[in-house]
mmCIF file as Biopython writes it, N, C-alpha, C and O atoms, coordinates in Angstrom:
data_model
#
loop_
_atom_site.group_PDB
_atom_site.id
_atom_site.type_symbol
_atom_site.label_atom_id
_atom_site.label_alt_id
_atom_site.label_comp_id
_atom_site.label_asym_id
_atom_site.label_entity_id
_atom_site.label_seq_id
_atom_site.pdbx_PDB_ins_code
_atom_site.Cartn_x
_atom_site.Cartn_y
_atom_site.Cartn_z
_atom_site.occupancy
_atom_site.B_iso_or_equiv
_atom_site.auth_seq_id
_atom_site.auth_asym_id
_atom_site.pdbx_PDB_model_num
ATOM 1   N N  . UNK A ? 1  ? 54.091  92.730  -162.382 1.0 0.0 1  A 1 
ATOM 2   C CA . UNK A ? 1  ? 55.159  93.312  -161.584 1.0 0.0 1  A 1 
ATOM 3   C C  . UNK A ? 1  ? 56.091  92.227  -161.052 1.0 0.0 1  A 1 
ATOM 4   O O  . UNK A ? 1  ? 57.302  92.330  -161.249 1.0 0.0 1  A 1 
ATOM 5   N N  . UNK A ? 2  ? 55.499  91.032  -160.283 1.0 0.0 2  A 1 
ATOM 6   C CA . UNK A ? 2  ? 56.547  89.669  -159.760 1.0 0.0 2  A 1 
ATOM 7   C C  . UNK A ? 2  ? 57.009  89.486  -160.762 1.0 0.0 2  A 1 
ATOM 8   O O  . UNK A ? 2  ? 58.170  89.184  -160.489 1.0 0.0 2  A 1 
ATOM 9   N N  . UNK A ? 3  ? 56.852  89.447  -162.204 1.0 0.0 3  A 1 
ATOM 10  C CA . UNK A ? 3  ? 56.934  88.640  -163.045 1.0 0.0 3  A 1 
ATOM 11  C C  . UNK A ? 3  ? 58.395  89.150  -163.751 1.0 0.0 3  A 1 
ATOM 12  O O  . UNK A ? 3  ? 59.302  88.503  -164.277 1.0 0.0 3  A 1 
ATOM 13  N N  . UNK A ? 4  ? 58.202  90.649  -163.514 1.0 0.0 4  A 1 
ATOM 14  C CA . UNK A ? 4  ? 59.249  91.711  -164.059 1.0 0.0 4  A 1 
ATOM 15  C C  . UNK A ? 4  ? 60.392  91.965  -163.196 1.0 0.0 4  A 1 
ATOM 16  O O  . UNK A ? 4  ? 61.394  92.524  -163.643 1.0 0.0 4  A 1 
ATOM 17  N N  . UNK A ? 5  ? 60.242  91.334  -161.169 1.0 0.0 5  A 1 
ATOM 18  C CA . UNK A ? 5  ? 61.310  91.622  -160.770 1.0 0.0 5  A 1 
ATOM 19  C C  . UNK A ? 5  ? 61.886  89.775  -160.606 1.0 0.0 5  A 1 
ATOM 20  O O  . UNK A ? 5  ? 62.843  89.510  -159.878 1.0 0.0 5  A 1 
ATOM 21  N N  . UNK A ? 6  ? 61.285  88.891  -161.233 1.0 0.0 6  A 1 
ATOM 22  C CA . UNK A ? 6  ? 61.792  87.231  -161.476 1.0 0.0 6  A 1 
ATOM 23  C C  . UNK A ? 6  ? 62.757  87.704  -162.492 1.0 0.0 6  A 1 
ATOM 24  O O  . UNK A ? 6  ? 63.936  87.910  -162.205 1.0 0.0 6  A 1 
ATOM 25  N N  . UNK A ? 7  ? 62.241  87.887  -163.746 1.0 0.0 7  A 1 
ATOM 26  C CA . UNK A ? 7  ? 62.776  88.130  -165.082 1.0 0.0 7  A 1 
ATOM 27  C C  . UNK A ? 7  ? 64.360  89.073  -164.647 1.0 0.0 7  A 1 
ATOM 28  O O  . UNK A ? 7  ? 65.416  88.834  -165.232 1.0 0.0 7  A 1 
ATOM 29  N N  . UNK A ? 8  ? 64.243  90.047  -163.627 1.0 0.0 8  A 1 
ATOM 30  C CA . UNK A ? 8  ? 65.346  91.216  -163.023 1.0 0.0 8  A 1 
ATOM 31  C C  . UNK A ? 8  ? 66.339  90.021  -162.687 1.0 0.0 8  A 1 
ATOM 32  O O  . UNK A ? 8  ? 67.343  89.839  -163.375 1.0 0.0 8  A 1 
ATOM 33  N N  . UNK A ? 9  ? 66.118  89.463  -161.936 1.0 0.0 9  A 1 
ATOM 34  C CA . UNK A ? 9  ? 67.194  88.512  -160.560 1.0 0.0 9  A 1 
ATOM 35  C C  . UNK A ? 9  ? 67.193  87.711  -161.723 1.0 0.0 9  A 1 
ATOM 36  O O  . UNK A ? 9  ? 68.395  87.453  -161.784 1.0 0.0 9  A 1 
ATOM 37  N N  . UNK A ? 10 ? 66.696  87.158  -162.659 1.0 0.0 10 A 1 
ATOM 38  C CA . UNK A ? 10 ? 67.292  86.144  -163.104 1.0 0.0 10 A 1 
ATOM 39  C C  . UNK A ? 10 ? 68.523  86.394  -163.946 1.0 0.0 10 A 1 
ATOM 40  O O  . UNK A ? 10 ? 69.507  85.656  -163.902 1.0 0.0 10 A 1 
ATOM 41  N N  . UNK A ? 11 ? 68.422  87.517  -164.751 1.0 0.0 11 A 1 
ATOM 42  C CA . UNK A ? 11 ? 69.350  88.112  -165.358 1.0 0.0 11 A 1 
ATOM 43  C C  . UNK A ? 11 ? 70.653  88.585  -164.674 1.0 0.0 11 A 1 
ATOM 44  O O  . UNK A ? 11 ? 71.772  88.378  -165.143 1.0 0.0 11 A 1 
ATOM 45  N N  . UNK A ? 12 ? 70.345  89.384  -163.265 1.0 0.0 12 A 1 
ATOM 46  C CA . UNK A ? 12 ? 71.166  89.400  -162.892 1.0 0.0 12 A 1 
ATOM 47  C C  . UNK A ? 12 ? 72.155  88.115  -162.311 1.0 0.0 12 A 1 
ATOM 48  O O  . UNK A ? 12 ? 73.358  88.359  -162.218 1.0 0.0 12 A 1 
ATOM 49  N N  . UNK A ? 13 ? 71.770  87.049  -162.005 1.0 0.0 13 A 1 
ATOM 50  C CA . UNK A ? 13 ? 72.200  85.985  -161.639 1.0 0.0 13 A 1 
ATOM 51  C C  . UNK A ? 13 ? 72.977  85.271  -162.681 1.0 0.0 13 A 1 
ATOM 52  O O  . UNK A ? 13 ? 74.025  84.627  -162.617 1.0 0.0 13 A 1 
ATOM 53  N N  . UNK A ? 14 ? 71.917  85.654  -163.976 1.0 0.0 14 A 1 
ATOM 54  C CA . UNK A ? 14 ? 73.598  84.586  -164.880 1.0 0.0 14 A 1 
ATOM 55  C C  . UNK A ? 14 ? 74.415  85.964  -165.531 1.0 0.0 14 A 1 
ATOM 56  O O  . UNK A ? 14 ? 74.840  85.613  -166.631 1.0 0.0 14 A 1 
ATOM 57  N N  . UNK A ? 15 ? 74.628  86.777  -165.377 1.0 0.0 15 A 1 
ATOM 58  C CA . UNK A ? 15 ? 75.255  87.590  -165.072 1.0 0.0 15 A 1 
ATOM 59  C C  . UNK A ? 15 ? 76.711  87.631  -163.955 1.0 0.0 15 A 1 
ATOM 60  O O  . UNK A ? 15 ? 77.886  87.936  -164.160 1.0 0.0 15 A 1 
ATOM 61  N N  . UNK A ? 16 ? 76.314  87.384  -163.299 1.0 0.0 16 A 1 
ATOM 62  C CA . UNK A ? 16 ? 77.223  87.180  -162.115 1.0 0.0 16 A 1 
ATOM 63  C C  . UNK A ? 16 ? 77.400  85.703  -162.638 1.0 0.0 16 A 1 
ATOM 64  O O  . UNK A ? 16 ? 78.451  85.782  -163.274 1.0 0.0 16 A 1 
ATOM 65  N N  . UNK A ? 17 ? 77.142  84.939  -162.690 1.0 0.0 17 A 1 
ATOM 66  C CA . UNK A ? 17 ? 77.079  83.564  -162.987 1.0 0.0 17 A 1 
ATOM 67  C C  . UNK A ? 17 ? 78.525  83.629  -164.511 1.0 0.0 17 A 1 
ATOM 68  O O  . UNK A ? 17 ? 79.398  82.791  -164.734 1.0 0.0 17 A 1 
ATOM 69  N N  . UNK A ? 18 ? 78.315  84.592  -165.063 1.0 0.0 18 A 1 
ATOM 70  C CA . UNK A ? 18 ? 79.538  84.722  -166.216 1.0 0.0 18 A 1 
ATOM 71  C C  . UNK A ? 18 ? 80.181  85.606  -165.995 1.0 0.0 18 A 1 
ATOM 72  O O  . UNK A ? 18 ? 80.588  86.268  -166.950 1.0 0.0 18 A 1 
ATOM 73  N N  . UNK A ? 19 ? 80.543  85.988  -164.623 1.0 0.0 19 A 1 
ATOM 74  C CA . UNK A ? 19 ? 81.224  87.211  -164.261 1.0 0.0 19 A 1 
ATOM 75  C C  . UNK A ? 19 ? 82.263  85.934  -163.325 1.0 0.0 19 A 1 
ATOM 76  O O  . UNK A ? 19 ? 83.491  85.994  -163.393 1.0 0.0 19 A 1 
ATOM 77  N N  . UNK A ? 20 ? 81.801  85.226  -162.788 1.0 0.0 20 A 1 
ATOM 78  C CA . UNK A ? 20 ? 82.786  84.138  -161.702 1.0 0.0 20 A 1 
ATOM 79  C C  . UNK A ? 20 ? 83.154  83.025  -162.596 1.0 0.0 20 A 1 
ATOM 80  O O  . UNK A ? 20 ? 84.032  82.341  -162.068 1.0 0.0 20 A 1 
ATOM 81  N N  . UNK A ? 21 ? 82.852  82.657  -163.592 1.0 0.0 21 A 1 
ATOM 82  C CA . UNK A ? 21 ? 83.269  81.872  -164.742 1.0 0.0 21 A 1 
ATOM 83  C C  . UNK A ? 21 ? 84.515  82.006  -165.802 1.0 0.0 21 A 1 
ATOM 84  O O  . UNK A ? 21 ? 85.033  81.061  -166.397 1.0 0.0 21 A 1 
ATOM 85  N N  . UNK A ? 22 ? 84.814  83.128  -165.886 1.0 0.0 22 A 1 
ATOM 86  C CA . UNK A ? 22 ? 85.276  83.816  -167.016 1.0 0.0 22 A 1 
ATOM 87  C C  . UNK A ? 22 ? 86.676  84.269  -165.686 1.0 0.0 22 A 1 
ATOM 88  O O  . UNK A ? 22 ? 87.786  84.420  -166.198 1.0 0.0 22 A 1 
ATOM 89  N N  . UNK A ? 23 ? 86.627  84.408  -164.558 1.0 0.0 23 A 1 
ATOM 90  C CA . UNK A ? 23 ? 87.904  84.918  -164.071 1.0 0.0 23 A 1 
ATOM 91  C C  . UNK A ? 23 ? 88.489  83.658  -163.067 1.0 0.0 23 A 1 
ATOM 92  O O  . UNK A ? 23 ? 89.343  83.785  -162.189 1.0 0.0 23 A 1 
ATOM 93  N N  . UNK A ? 24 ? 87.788  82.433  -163.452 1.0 0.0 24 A 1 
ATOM 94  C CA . UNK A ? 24 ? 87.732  81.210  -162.646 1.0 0.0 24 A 1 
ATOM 95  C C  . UNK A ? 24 ? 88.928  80.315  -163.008 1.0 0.0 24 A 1 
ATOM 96  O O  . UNK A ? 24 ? 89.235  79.526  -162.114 1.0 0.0 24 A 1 
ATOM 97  N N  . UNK A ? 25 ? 89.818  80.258  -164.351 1.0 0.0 25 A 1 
ATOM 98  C CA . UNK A ? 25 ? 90.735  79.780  -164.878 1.0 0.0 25 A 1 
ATOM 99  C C  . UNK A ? 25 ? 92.349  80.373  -164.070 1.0 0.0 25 A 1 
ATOM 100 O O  . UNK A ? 25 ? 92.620  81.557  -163.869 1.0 0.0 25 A 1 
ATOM 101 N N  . UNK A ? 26 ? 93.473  78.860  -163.623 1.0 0.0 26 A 1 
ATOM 102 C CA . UNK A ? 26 ? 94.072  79.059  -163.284 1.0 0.0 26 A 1 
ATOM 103 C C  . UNK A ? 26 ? 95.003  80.159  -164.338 1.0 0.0 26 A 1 
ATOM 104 O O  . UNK A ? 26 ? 95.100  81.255  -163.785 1.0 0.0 26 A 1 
ATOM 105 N N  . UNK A ? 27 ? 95.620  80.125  -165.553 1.0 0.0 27 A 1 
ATOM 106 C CA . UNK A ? 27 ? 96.080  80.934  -166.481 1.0 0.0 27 A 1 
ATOM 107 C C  . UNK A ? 27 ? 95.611  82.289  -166.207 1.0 0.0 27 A 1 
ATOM 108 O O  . UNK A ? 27 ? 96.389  83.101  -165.704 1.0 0.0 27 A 1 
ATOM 109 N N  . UNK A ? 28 ? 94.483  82.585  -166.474 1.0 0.0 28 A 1 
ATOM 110 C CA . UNK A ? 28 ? 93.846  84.078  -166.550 1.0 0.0 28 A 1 
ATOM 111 C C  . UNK A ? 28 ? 94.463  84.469  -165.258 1.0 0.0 28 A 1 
ATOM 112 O O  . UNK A ? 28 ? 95.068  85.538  -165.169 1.0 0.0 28 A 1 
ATOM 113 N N  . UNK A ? 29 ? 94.360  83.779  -164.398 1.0 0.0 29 A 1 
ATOM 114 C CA . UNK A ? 29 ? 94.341  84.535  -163.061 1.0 0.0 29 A 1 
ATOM 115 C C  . UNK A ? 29 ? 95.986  84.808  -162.717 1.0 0.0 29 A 1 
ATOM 116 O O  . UNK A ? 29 ? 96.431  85.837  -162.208 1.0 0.0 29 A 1 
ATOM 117 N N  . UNK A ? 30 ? 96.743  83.657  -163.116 1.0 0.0 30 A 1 
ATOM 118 C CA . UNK A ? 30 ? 98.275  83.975  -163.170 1.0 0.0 30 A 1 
ATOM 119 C C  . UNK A ? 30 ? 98.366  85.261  -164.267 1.0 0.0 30 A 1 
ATOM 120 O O  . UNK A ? 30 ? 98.652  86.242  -163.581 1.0 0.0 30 A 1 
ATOM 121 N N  . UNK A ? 31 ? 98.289  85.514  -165.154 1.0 0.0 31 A 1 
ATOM 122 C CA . UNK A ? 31 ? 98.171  86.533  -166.439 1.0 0.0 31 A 1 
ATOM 123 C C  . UNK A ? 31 ? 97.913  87.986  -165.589 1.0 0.0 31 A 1 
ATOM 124 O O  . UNK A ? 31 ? 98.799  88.826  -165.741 1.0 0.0 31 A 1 
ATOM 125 N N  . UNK A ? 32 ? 96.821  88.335  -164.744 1.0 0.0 32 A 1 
ATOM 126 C CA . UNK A ? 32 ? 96.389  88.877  -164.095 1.0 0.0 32 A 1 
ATOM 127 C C  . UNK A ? 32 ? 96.814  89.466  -163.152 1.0 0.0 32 A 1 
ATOM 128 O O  . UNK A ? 32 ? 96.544  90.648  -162.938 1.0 0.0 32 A 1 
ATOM 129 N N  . UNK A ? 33 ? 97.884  88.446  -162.088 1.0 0.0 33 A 1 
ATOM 130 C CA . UNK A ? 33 ? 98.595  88.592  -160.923 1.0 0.0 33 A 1 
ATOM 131 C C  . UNK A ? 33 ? 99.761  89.337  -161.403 1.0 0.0 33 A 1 
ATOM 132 O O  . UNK A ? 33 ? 100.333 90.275  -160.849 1.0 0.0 33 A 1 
ATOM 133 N N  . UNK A ? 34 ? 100.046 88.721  -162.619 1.0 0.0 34 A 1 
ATOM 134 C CA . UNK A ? 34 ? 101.535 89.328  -162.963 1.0 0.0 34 A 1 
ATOM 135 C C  . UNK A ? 34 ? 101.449 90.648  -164.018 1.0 0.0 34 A 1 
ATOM 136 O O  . UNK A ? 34 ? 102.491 91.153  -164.436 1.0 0.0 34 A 1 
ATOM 137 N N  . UNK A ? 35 ? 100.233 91.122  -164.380 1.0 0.0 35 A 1 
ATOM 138 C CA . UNK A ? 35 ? 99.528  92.664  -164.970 1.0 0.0 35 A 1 
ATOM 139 C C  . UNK A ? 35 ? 99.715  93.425  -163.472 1.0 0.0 35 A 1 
ATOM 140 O O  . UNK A ? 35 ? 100.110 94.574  -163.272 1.0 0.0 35 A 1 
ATOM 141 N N  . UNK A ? 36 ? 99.388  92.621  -162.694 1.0 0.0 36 A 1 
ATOM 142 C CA . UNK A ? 36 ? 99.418  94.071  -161.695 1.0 0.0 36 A 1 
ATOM 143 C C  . UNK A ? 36 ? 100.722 94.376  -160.570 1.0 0.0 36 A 1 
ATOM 144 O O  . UNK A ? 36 ? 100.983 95.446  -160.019 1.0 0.0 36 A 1 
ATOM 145 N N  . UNK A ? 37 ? 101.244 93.405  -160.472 1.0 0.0 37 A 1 
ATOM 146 C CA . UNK A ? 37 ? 102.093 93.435  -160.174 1.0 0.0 37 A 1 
ATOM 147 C C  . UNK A ? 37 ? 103.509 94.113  -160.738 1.0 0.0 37 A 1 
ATOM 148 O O  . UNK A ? 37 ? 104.482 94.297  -160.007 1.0 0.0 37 A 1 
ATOM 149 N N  . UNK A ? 38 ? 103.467 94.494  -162.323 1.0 0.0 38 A 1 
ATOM 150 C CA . UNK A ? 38 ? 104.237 95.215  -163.305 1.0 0.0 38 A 1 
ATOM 151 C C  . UNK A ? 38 ? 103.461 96.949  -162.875 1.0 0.0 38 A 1 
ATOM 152 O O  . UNK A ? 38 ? 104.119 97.986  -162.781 1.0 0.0 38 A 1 
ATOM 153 N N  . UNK A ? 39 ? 102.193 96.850  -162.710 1.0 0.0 39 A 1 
ATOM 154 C CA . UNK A ? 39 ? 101.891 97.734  -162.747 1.0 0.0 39 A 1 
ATOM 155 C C  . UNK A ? 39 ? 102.279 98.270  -161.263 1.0 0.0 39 A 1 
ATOM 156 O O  . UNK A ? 39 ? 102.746 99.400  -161.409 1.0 0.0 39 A 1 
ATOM 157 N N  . UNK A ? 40 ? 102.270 97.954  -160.093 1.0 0.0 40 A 1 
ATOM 158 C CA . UNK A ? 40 ? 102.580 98.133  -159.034 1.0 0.0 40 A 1 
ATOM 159 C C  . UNK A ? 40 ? 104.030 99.017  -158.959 1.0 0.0 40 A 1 
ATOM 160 O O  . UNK A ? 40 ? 104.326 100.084 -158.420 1.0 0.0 40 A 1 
ATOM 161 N N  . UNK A ? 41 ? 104.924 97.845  -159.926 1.0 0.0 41 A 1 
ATOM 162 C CA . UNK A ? 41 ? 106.471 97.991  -159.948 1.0 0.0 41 A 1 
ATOM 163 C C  . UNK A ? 41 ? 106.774 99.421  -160.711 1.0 0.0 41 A 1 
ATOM 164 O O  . UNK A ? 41 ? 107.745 100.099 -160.375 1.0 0.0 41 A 1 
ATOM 165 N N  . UNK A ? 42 ? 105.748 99.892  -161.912 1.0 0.0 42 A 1 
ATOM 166 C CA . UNK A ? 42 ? 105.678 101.303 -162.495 1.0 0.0 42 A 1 
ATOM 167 C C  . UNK A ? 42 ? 105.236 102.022 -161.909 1.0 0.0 42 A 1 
ATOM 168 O O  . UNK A ? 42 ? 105.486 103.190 -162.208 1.0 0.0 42 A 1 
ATOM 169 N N  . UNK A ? 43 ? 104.524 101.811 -160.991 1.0 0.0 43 A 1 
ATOM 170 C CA . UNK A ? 43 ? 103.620 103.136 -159.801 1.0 0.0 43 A 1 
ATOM 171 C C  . UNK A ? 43 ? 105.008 103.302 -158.863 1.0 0.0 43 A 1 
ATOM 172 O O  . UNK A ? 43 ? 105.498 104.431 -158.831 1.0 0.0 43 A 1 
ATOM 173 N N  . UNK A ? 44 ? 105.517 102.472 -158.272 1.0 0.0 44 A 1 
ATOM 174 C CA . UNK A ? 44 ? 106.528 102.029 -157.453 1.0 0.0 44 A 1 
ATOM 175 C C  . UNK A ? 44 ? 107.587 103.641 -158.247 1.0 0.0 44 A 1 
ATOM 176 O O  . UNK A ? 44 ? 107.348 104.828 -158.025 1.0 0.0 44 A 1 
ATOM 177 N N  . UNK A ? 45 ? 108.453 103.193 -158.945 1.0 0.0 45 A 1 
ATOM 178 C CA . UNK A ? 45 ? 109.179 103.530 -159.624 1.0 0.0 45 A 1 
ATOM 179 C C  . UNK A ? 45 ? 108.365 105.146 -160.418 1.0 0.0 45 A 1 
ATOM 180 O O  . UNK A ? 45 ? 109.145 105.918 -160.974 1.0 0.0 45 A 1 
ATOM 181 N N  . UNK A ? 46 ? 107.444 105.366 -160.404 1.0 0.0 46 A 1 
ATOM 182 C CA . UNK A ? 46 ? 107.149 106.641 -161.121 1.0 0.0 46 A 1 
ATOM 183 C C  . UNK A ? 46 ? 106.837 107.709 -159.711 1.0 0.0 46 A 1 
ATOM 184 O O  . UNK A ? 46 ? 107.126 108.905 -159.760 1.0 0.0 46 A 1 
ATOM 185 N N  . UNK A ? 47 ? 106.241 107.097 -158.545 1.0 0.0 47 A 1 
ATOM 186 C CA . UNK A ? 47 ? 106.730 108.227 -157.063 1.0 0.0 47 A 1 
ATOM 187 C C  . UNK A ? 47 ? 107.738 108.441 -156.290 1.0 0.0 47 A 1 
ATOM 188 O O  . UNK A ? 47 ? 108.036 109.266 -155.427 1.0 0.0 47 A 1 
ATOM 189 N N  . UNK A ? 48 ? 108.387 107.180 -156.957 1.0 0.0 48 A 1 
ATOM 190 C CA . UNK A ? 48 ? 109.777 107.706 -155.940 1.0 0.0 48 A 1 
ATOM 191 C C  . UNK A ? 48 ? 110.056 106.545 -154.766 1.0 0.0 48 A 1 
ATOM 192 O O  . UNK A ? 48 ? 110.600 106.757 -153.682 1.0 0.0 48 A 1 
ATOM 193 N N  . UNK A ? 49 ? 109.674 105.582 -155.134 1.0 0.0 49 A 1 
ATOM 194 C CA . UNK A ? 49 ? 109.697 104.845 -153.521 1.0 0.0 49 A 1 
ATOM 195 C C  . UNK A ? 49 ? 110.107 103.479 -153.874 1.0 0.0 49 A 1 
ATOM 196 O O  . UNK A ? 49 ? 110.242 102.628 -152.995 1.0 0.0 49 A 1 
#
């Protein structure tokens, strides 16, 4: 049973571990800022405001 909730957390850990890796790059994150921000500007513009 310890052995099965070690094996749990460990997985989950590099998990998260390639979840903060992968969105950690200055590029991606500019790429990102400016996806939602277009998208903002179409929400903006499709209610009326």
């Amino acid at each position: 049973m310890i052995l099965f909730l070690l094996l749990f957390f460990l997985l989950q850990s590099f998990v998260l571990f390639c979840c903060l890796a992968a969105g950690n790059d200055p590029v991606s994150q500019a790429i990102s800022d400016e996806e939602q921000i277009e998208y903002i500007k179409n929400w903006m513009k499709k209610h009326g405001q």
